[in-house]
C-alpha positions in Angstrom: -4.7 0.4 18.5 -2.7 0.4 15.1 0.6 -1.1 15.1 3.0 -1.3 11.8 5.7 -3.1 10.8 7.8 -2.3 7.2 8.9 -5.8 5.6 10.4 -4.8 3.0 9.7 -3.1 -0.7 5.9 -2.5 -0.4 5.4 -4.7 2.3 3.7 -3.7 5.9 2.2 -6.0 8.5 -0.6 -3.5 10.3 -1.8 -5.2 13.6 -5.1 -3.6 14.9 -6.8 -4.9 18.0 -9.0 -7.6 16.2 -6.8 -8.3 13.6 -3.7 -8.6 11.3 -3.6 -7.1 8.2 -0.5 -7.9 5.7 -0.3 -6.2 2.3 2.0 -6.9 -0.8 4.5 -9.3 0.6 7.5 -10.4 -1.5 10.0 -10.8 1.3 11.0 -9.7 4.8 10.5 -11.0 8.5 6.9 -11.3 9.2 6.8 -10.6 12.9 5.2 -13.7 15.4 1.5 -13.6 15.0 -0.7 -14.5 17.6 -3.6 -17.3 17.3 -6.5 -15.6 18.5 -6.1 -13.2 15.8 -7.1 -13.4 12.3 -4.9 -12.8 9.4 -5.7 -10.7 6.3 -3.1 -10.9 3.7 -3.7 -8.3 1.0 -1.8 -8.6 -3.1 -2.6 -5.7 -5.1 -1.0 -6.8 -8.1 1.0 -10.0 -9.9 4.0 -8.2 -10.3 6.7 -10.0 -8.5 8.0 -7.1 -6.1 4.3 -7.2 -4.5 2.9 -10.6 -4.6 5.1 -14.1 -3.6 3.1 -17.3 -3.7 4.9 -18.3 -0.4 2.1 -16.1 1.1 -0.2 -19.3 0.8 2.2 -21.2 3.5 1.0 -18.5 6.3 -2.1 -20.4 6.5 0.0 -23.9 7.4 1.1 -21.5 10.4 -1.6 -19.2 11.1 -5.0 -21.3 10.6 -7.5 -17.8 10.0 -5.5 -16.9 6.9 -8.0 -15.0 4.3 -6.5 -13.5 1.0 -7.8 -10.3 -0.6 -6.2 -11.1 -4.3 -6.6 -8.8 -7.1 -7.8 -10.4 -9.9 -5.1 -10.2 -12.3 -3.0 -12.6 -9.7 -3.8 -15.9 -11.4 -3.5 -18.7 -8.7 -6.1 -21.5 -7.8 -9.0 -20.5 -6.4 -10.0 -22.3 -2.9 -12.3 -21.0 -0.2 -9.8 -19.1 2.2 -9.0 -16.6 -1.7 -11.1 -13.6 -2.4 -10.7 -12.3 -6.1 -10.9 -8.7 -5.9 -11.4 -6.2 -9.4 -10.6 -2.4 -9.5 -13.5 -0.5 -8.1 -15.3 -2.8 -5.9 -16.3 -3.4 -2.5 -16.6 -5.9 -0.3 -17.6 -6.8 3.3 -15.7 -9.1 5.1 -15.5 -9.8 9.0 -16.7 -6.6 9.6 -13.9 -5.2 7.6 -14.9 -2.9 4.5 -12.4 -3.4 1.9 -12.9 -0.5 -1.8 -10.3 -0.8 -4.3 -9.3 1.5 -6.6 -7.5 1.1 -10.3 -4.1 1.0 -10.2 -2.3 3.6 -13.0 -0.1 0.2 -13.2 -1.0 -3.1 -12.7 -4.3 -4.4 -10.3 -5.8 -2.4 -7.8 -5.3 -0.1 -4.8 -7.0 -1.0 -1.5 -9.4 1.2 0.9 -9.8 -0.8 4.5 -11.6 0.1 7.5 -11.4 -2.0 10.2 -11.5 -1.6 13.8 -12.5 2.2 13.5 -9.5 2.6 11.7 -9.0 3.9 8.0 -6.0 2.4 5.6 -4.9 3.1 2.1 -2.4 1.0 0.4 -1.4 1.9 -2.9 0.2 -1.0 -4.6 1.5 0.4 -8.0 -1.6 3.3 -7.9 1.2 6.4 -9.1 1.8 9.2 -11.0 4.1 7.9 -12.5 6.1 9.8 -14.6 9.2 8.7 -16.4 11.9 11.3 -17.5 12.4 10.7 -21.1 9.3 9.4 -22.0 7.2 11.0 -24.5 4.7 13.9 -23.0 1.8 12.5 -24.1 1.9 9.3 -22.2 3.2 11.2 -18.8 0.2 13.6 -19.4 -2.4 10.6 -19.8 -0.5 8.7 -17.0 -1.1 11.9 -14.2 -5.1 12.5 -15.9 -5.1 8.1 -14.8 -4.0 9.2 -11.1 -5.9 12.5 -10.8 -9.0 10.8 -11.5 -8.2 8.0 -9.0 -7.7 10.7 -6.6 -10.8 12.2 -7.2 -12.8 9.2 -5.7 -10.8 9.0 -2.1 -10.1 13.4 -1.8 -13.0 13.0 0.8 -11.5 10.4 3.4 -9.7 10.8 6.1 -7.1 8.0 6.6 -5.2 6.7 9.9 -2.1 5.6 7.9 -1.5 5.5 4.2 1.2 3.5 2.1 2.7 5.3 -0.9 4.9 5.2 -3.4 8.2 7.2 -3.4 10.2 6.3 -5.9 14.2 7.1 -6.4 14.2 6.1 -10.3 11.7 8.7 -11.4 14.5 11.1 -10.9 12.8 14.5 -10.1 9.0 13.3 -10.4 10.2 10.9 -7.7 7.8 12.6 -5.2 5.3 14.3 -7.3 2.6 11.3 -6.2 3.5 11.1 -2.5 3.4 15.1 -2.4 0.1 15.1 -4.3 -1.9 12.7 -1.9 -0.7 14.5 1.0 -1.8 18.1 -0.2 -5.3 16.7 -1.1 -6.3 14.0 1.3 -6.4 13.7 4.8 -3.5 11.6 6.4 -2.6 11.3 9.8 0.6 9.4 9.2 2.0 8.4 5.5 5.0 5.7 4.9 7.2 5.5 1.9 7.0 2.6 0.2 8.4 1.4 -3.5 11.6 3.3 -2.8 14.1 -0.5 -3.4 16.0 0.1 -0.6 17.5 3.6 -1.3 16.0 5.2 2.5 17.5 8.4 1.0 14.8 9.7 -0.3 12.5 9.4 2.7 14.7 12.5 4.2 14.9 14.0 0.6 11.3 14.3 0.7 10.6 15.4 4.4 13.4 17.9 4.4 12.6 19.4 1.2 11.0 23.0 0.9 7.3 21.3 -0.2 7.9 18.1 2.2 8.7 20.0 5.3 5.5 20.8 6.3 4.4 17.3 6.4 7.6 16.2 7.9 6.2 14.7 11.3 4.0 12.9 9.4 6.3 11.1 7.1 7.3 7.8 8.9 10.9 8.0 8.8 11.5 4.3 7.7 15.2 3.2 7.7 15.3 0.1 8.2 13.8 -3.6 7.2 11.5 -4.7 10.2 10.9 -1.0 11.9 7.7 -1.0 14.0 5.3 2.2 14.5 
């Protein structure tokens, strides 16, 4: 069982049958929750499109609230928070979170729970900027390349990427990248601020294509998979 739910931005709510797993919530609808399941709520980064402090009133409503934090998120540390760095593990619940270093800000996270295999990516990207000068672009896509490296092995169940419109013609070159070299049995857009454009742009393009019942096709705030 894997259920999915887009919030918003970078925001998914992934429901597997022991479980509820939220990553990088700044805003949206978080679907009901049920009591007898534990809630997981995942910040990869302190920027403010991925991580909202009203995360910590979950636990007023759900009592088995744990947050995975990365460590650059600087909030007050209490039992129920788990500080996590780039390139570490930890086992939880039998859950078996990795991280990874973000090319940005914080950390990417690696969960297997429930026999089932997810990658979020917060801000892990190649991101490269139009404009900028070639050097930095060149050291930016060595930064995601090597990050690459470490999960081109895996096999993943679902995997949450960035596809983003401002990066003009590189807007793909990531999401297109992790697809070609790591096994993915379903990948959603995410990072895309609201333009839904370019989840078609991609899919229907001539390197997309062949990945195109694999792209979740997410158009809307609050779609379920």
């Amino acid at each position: 069982m894997l259920n999915i739910t887009y919030l918003s931005h970078s925001g998914f709510l992934a429901e597997t049958k022991k479980c509820y797993l939220l990553f990088d919530y700044y805003k949206g609808t978080i679907p009901s929750l049920s009591e007898g399941k534990p809630l997981y709520v995942f910040a990869s980064h302190s920027h403010k499109d991925h991580f909202n402090p009203n995360i910590f009133e979950l636990e007023k409503m759900h009592p088995q609230t744990t947050y995975l934090l990365s460590s650059d998120i600087s909030v007050e540390e209490k039992e129920n928070r788990i500080f996590i760095k780039p390139e570490e593990e930890k086992a939880l619940d039998g859950i078996m979170i990795k991280t990874l270093l973000s090319t940005d800000l914080g950390v990417a996270f690696d969960v297997e729970v429930d026999g089932k295999k997810l990658f979020h990516a917060g801000d892990l990207h190649w991101w490269h900027w139009i404009g900028e000068p070639e050097e930095e672009n060149e050291q930016m896509k060595q930064a995601f390349f090597s990050q690459m490296d470490k999960i081109k092995r895996n096999h993943y169940d679902a995997a949450f990427l960035v596809l983003d419109p401002r990066q003009e013609e590189a807007f793909d070159w990531g999401f297109d990248y992790f697809l070609n070299h790591i096994d993915t049995d379903y990948a959603f857009p995410m990072h895309f601020w609201k333009d839904y454009s370019v989840v078609d742009r991609y899919r229907f393009s001539e390197k997309g294509k062949k990945f195109k019942d694999k792209v979740m096709d997410i158009c809307r705030e609050g779609q379920q998979f």
